[in-house]
C-alpha positions, -999 to 999 in steps of 0.1 A, spaced: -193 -185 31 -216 -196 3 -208 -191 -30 -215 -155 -39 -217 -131 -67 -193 -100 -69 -191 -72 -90 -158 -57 -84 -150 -19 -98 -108 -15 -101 -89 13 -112 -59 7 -133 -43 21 -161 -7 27 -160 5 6 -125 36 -4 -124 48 -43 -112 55 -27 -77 21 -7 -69 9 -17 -37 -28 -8 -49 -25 -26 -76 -7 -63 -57 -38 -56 -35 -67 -63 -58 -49 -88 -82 -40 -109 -51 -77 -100 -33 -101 -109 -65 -81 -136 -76 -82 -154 -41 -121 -148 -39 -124 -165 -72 -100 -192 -62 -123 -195 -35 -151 -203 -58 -169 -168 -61 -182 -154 -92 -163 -122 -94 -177 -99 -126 -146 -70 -129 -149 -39 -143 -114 -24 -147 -117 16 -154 -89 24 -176 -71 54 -159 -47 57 -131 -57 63 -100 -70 101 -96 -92 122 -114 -89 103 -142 -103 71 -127 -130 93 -109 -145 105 -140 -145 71 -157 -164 63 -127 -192 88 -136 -192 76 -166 -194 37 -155 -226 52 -135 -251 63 -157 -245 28 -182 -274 11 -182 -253 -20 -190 -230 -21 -162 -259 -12 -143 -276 -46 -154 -241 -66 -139 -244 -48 -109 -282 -61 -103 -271 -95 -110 -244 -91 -82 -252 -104 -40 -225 -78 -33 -205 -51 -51 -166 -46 -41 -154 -11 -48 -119 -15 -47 -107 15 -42 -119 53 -32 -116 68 -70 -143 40 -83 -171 52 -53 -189 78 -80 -207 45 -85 -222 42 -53 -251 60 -60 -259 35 -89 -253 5 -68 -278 19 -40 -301 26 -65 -298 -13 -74 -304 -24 -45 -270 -40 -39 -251 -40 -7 -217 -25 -18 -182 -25 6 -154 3 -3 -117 -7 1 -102 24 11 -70 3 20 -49 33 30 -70 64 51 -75 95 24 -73 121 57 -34 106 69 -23 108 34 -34 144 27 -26 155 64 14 140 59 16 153 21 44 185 23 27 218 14 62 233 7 59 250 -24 25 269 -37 19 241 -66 22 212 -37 -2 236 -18 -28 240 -46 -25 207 -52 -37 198 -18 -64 222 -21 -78 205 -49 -77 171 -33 -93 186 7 -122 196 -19 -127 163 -37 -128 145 -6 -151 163 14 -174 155 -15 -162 118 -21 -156 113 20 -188 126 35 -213 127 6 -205 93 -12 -185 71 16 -217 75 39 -240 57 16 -214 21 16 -226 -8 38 -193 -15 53 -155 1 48 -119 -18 48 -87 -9 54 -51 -19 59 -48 -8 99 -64 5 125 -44 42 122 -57 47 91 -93 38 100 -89 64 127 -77 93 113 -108 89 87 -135 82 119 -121 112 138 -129 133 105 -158 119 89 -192 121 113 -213 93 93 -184 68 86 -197 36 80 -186 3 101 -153 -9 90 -130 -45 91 -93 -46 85 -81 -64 54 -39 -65 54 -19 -68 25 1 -105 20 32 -114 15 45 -134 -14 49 -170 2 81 -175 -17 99 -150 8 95 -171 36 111 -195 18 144 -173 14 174 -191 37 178 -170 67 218 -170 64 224 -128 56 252 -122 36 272 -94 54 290 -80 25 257 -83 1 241 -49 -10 221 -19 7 186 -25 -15 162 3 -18 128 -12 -35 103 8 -49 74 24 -72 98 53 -82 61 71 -95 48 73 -61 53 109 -44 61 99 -11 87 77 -27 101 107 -50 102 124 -17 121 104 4 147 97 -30 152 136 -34 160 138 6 184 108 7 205 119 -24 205 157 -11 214 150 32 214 116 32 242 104 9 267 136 13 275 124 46 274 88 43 306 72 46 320 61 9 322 22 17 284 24 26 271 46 0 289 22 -27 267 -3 -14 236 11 -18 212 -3 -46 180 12 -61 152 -8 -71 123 -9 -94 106 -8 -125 118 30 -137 152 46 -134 145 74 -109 184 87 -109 172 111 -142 153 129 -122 175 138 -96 201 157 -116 236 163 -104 223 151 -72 222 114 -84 261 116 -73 270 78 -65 238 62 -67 232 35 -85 200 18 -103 205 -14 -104 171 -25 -129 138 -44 -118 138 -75 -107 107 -100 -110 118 -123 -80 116 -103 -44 136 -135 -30 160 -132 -55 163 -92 -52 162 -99 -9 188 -128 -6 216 -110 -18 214 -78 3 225 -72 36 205 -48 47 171 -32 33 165 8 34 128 28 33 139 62 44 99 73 43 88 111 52 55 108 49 27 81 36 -1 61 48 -11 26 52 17 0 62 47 -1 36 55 -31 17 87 -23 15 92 -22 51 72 -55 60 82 -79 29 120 -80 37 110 -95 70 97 -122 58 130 -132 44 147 -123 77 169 -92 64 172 -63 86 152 -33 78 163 0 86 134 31 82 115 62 100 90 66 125 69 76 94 79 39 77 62 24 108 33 41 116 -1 13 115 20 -16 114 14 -37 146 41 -35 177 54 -69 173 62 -64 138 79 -25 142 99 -39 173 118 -60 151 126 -32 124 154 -7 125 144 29 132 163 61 125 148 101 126 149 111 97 173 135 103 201 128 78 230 127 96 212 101 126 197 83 99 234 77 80 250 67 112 219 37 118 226 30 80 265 25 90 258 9 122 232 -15 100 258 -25 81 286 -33 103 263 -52 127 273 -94 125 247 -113 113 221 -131 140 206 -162 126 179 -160 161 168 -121 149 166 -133 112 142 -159 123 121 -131 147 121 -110 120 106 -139 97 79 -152 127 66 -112 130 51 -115 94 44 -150 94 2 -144 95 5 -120 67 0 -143 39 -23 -136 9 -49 -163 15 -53 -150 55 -62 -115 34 -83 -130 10 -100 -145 40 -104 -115 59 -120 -94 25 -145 -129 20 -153 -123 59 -161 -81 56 -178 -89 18 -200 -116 44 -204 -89 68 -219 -61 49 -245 -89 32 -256 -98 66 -258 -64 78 -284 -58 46 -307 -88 56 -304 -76 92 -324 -42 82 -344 -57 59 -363 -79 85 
């Protein structure tokens, strides 16, 4: 691909060092400018939500960053809360592709309507997308996300979806680089953005069925990972638990543990925390819900348990007292091998390439 100009919209604000969103477009934009692409960001200062949203009305109607976006062959959205600007970049002239990453639809359909401020919640968010997803999303040249499922569940609900490619997250080279020899009697890790509800769900459910009828010697084991202590929040219910800090290194934080947990209820996308471990050949033990969109190669060699918590402690103790293979710690490894940052970044050059062509194509 030729050398192209890119105006790329992010919203940030407070992330934490584990966001999956936020790995995505750091790794994505730096790899396009490592590629030798002019990428002009415009980071909207707000977390993801509402917030972001309305900075992106904002970003709209200013006639400045209306001038970078005329300069720009193509405009990368990266994410749905930044596509109030689509209107401006049609207005420009400017082919623009939307990273939805993770489907909008599966996410609100799996999120627990269980108590009448969840419910309201979700209200609220079915009405911002029907604007967002069938008024705005239309008007894109061309859609990404992480896998197939997720593309789905938004085509089966939105009439005028545009074309879409698939753009998978990457792996941090250094874990394949982790020796394969597990360490039987390391730790039970549990890695994660503790600020992410799916996360604070599946935390609440272990420590309240899950770790009353786990066996002592294997809840003793069990590690909790990330950049906030989430054990606060859990009150009395915390019981044995144990945060044991952030760690910068993922090799460092997956050599020593025997086995890896992502007890997940609900979600969308593929889980990070489900596919990284592979990489360094540890076993992975998680819920139908952990492996929904991730190819069948890939969930064949992870460890699934209902998440029911009495089936889901006995696969945690079976896990654990399983002897070490050396031949499925290199399967695991080999399942993840082509999910490396720079076969990503080459996949978002090749859909940015895409929706360009697809301009020209209606403009002769």
């Amino acid at each position: 691909m030729t050398t192209v100009r890119i105006f790329a919209a992010t919203s940030y604000g407070s992330h934490t060092p584990m966001t999956g969103g936020r790995l995505r477009r750091e790794h994505l934009l730096a790899g396009l400018a490592g590629r030798g692409h002019s990428v002009d960001r415009l980071t909207l200062d707000a977390r993801p939500g509402p917030a972001s949203g309305t900075r992106s009305l904002v970003a709209a109607v200013d006639l400045r960053i209306a001038g970078r976006i005329r300069r720009a062959d193509v405009v990368l959205l990266a994410d749905v809360f930044t596509a109030p600007l689509v209107p401006a970049v049609r207005h420009a002239g400017v082919p623009v592709l939307l990273d939805l990453c993770d489907s909008p639809y599966r996410l609100l359909a799996e999120a627990p309507r269980d108590t009448p401020a969840r419910w309201a919640v979700q209200v609220f968010a079915s009405a911002q997308l029907l604007a967002v997803m069938h008024g705005l999303v239309p008007m894109v040249g061309r859609l990404t996300y992480i896998s197939e499922l997720d593309a789905q569940v938004d085509r089966r609900t939105v009439r005028r979806l545009p074309p879409h490619s698939l753009v998978h997250n990457g792996i941090a080279a250094e874990l394949f680089e982790v020796p394969l020899d597990v360490d039987d009697r390391g730790y039970i890790g549990w890695a994660a953005d503790w600020d992410y509800p799916p996360n604070q769900d599946a935390l609440r459910w272990f420590a309240r069925e899950v770790a009353t009828v786990l066996p002592e010697s294997v809840l003793d084991r069990v590690r909790l990972f990330g950049p906030r202590d989430p054990l606060p929040s859990l009150g009395r219910a915390r019981g044995r638990l144990r945060y044991a800090g952030f760690v910068p290194s993922l090799s460092t934080l997956y050599r020593g543990a025997a086995l890896l947990i992502a007890p997940t209820l609900w979600g969308a996308g593929m889980k990070n925390k489900v596919l990284e471990p592979l990489a360094a050949g540890r076993p992975v033990l998680t819920t139908p819900a952990g492996v929904e969109g991730v190819p069948v190669h890939i969930a064949s060699v992870v460890d699934v348990a209902e998440a029911d918590p009495r089936t889901f402690a006995r696969a945690m103790e079976a896990a654990v007292q399983a002897a070490p293979s050396p031949g499925q710690a290199a399967r695991r490894r080999e399942s993840v091998r082509p999910l490396t940052w720079p076969s990503a970044v080459e996949a978002m050059e090749s859909a940015l390439r895409a929706v360009a062509e697809e301009r020209l194509d209606r403009q002769v």
